[in-house]
N, C-alpha and C positions, 0 to 999 in steps of 0.2 A: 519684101525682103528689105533689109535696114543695108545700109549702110555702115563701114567700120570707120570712127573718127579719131584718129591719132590725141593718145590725152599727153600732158606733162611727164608723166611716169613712163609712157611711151619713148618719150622722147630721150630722156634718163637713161632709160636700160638700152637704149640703141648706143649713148655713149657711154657705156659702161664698161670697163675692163678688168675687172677683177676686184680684189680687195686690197683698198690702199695699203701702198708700201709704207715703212715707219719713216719716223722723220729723218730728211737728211743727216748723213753726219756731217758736215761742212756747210755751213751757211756760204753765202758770196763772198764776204770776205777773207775767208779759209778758216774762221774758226768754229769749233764747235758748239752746239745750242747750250752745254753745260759751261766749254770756260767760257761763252759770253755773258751769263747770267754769273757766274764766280766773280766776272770783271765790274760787270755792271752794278753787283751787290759791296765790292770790295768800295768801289767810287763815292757811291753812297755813303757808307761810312766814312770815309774820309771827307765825305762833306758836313757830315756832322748831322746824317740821316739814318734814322733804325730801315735797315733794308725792308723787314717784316710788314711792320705799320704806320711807315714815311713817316713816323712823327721823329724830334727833336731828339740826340740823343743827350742824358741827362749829364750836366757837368757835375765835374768832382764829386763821383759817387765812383767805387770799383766796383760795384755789382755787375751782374751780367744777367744775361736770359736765363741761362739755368739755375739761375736761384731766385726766378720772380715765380710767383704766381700765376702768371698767366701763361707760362709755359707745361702744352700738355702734351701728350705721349701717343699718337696714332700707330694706330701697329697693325700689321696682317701673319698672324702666326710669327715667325721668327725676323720677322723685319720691323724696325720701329723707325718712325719719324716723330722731330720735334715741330713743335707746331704753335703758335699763338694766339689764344683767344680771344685776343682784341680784333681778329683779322678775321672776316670768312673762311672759312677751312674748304680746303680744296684736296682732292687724291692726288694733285702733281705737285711736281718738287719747286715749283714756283713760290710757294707758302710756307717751305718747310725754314728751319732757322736751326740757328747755331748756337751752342749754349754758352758759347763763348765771347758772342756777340755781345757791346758796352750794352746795357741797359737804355729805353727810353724813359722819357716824362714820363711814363704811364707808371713803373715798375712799381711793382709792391710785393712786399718782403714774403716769400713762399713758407710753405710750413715745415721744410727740411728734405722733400722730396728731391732736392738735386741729387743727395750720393746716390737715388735711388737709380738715379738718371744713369748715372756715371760707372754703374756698373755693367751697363748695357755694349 
C-alpha cells in the first residue's frame, strides 16, 4: 500500500476560494485604476513624454496619433481600440492611445486613414 504525498497543487486547491473577484474599484488611495492611469498618462505628457512609447514628444509639429502611421485599429465586433505599433500590443487599455495625443519623434505621415478613424 503507497502512501498519499501532499504535491504543490494539493496545496493550491486547499487555499483555494473560488474564482477571483475583478479588480478593485478604489486603489488605497481612493482613486480608481482608470483615473489613475488618465492621471498618470496626462503627467506624462506634460512632461513632454508620448504616454504610448515613452519617447519624446515631437516639438513644433501639430500632428497627432490619429494621423501617423502607426496608429492601428484593434477591434472585437463593435468595439474598437486605438493602438500603436511602435509598442507591443496588448488586449488591456494600458496600450490603447488617443488620437488626439501630440505626436512623437517617431510620427510619420499616415496615408489618410484618420477620418476613417473618426467616424468610429
Amino acid at each position: 500500500m503507497s502512501t498519499y504525498v501532499p504535491t504543490p497543487v494539493d496545496d493550491w486547491l486547499a487555499n483555494y476560494s473560488g474564482p477571483r473577484k475583478s479588480r478593485s474599484p478604489k486603489r488605497a488611495d481612493g482613486q480608481s485604476y482608470g483615473a489613475a492611469m488618465t492621471e498618470r498618462k496626462r503627467n506624462m505628457l506634460a512632461s513632454g513624454i508620448h504616454p504610448a512609447t515613452s519617447l519624446a514628444l515631437r516639438a513644433g509639429l501639430a500632428e497627432s496619433c490619429g494621423t501617423c502611421t502607426h496608429c492601428i485599429v484593434s477591434s472585437n465586433g463593435n468595439r474598437h481600440w486605438f493602438k500603436c505599433n511602435l509598442v507591443p500590443i496588448t488586449n488591456g487599455s494600458g496600450t490603447d492611445i488617443r488620437l488626439k495625443w501630440p505626436a512623437c519623434i517617431k510620427w510619420e505621415k499616415g496615408d489618410g486613414k484618420e477620418e476613417r478613424f473618426r467616424a468610429h
